[in-house]
C-alpha positions in Angstrom: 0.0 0.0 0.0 1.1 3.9 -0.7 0.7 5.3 2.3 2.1 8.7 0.7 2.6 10.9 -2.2 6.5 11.1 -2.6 7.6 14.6 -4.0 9.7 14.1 -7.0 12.8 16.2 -6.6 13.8 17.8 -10.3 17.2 17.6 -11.3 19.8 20.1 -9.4 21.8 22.5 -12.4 23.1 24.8 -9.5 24.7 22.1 -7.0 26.0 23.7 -3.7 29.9 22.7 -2.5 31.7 22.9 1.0 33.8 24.9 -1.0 31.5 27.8 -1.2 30.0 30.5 0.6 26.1 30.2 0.5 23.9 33.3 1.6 20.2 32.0 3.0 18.0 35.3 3.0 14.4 34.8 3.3 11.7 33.5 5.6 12.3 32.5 9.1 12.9 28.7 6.9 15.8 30.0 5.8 16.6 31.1 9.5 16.2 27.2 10.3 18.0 25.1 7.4 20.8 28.2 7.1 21.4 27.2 11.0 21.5 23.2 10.0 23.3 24.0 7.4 26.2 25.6 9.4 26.4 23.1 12.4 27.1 20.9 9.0 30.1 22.9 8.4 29.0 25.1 5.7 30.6 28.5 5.1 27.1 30.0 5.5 25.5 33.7 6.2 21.6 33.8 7.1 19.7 36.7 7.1 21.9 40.0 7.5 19.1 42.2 8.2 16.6 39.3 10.1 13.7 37.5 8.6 12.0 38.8 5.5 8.8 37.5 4.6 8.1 38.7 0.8 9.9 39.7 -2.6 9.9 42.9 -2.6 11.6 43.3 0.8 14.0 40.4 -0.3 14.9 42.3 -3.7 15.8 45.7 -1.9 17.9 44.0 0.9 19.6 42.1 -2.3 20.1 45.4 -3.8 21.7 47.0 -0.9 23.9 44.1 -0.2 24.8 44.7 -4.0 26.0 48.7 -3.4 27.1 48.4 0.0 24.4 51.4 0.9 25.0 52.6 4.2 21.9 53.3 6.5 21.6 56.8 7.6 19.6 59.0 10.2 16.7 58.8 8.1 16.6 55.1 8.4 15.8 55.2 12.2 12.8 54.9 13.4 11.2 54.9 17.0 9.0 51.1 17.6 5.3 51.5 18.5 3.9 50.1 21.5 5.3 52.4 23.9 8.8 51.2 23.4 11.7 53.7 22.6 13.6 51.2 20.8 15.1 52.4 17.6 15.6 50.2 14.3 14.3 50.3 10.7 11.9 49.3 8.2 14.4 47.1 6.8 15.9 45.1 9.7 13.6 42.8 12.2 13.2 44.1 15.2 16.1 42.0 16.9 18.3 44.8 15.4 17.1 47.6 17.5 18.6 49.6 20.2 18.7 52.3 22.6 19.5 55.0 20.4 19.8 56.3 16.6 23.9 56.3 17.1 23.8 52.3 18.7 21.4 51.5 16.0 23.4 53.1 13.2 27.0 51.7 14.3 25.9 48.2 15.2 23.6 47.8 11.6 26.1 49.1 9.0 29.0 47.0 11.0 26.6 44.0 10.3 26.0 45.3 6.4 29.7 46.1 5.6 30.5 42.4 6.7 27.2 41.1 4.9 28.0 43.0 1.6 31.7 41.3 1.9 29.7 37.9 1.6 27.6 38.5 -0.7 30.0 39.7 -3.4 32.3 36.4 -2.4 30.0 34.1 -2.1 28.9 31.7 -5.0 25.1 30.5 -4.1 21.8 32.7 -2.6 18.8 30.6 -1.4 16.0 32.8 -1.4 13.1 31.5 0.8 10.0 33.2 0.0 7.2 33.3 2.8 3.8 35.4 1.5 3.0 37.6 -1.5 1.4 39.7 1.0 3.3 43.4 1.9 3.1 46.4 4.0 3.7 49.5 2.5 4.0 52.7 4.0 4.9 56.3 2.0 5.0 54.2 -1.2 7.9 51.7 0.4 7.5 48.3 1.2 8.7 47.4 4.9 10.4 44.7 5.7 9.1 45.0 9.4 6.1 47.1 10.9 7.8 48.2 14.5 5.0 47.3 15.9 3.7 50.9 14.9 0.4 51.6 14.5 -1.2 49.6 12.0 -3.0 52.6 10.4 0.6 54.1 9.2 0.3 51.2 6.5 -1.4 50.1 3.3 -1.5 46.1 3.3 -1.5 44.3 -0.6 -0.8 41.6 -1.9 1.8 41.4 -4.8 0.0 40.7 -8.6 1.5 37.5 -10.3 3.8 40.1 -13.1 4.9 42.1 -9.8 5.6 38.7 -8.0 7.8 37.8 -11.6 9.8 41.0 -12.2 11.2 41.3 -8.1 12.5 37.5 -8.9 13.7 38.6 -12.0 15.7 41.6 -10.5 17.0 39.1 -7.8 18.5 37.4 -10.3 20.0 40.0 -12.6 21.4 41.6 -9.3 23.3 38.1 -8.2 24.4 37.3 -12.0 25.6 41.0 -12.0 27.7 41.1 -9.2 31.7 41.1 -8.9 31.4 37.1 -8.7 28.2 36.1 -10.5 26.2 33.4 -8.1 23.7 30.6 -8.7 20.6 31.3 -7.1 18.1 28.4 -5.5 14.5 29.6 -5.0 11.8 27.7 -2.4 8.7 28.6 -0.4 8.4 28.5 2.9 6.6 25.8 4.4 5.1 27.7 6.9 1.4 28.5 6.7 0.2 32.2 7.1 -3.3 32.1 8.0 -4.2 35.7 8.8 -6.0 35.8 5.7 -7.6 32.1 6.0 -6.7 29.2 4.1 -7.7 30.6 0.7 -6.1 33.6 1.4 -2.9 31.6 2.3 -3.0 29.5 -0.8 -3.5 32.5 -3.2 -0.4 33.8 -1.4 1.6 30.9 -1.8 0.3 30.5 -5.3 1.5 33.9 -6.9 5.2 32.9 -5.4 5.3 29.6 -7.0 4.2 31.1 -10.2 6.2 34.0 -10.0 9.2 31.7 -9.2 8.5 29.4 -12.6 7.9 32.9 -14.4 11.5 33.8 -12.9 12.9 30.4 -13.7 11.4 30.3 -17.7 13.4 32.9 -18.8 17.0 32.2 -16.9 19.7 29.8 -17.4 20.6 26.9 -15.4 22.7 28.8 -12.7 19.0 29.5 -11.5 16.5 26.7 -9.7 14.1 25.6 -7.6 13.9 23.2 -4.5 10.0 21.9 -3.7 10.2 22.8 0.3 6.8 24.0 0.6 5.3 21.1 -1.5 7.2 18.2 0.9 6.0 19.6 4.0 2.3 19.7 1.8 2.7 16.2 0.5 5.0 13.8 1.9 4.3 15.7 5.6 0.7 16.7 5.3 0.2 14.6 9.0 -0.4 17.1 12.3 2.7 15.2 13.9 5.1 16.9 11.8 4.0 20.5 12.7 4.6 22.6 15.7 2.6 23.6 18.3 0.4 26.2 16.7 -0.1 24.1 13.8 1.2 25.9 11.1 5.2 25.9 11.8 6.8 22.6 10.7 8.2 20.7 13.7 12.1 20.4 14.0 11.6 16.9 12.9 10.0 18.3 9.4 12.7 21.0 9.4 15.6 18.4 9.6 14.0 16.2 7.2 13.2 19.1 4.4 16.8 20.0 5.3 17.9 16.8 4.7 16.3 16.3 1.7 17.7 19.5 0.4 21.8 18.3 0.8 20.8 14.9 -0.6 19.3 17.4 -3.8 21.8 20.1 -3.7 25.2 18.7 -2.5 26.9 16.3 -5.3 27.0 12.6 -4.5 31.1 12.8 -4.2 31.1 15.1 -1.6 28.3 12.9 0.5 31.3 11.1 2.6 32.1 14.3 3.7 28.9 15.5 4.8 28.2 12.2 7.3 31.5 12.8 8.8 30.4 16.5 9.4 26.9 15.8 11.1 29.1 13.1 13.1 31.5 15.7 14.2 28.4 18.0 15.1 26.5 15.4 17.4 29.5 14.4 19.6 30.1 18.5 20.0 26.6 18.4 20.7 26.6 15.8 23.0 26.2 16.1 27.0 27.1 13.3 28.9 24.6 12.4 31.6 25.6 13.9 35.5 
């Protein structure tokens, strides 16, 4: 008996190596695998400016990784909900800080070393979360401060807008000093704010915004099925999380699993077990 419907991986034209640098920017997936990824040994960075949801805040992030754009005073802004925290529209919130100057000094530190990695490294995964976007003054944010939600104008991206923000983050990776594959998935995770119809038409325009993307590029350019293993091959409650729409660190491991054994070349396999080896005896505590 089939007791499930096994997602057939395509084949991988933009392999990953331990001898590269690979830049995870995206959805708070990307925070997760990035993280497995590393205690693996990869040379990895994940997520410069925190977790970004959708394309448009991924594409301007990629764009200011690409000119090395300094944040300024005009950047900073004060958090709602009575805090005086200051951060930006363009960081998550664990950036913030006491004041404009501690803001300033400990976010451009973080981008002058995250615009060093981008323009080495050789592969970007870009995890894509929701079509959905705040915009505020005609800008997309990345992050709402927890400010008032009246300061912002909520939409959801149409399929051609979904398309051409892929298509920039591609021009922008093949145009840099060292041009770099790029692997596109969507994040597992549900967003149900909007219902389950409203999630699914999410969902829906990145997936065919991503093939719209894919069409017209050249093999340094792919995609890896995330969202439809955790659909498919993980649709059973026991592989989510608590609030039943995060996949379970199980589900994570397994989608992250299943992403080397796509990604990484069979030759370089050998290495990889001795790695996660290495990992859980560091990881290990013997019993008191």
């Amino acid at each position: 008996m089939k007791l499930q419907t096994p997602v057939q991986d395509t084949p991988c034209t933009c392999p990953i190596s331990y001898d590269e640098k690979l830049l995870f920017i995206g959805s708070c997936f990307s925070d997760n695998v990035g993280k497995i990824l590393s205690d693996y040994g990869f040379d990895v960075l994940v997520n410069p400016f925190g977790t970004l949801y959708n394309p448009a805040s991924i594409r301007e992030s990629i764009l200011r990784l690409s000119e090395c754009r300094l944040f300024t005073e005009s950047d900073c802004i004060r958090m709602g909900s009575g805090s005086e925290l200051v951060c930006s529209f363009s960081h998550h919130t664990s950036f913030a800080r006491n004041t404009p100057e501690e803001f300033l000094e400990n976010a451009n530190a973080s981008l002058r070393s995250a615009c060093e990695f981008f323009n080495e490294c050789d592969t970007v995964i870009v995890t894509l979360g929701t079509a959905w976007c705040f915009i505020r003054e005609g800008r997309t944010v990345s992050n709402c401060l927890k400010r008032d939600a009246r300061e912002f104008v909520r939409e959801r991206l149409s399929l051609e807008r979904c398309s051409d923000l892929l298509c920039e983050i591609i021009s922008l990776c093949a145009m840099a000093p060292k041009p770099k594959k790029v692997i596109f998935t969507v994040s597992p995770i549900r967003h149900l704010a909007d219902g389950a119809n409203g999630n699914q038409l999410s969902k829906s325009t990145l997936l065919l915004g991503i093939d719209n993307a894919i069409s017209g590029s050249n093999s340094r350019v792919c995609y890896f099925p995330a969202y439809e293993i955790m659909m498919d091959e993980l649709r059973d409650y026991r592989f989510y999380a608590d609030d039943m729409t995060h996949p379970s660190s199980l589900a994570t491991s397994y989608i992250a699993e299943r992403f080397l054994n796509w990604a990484l070349p069979s030759r370089e396999h050998p290495l990889l077990e001795n790695r996660i080896r290495e990992h859980k005896h560091s990881s290990h505590r013997p019993r008191q």
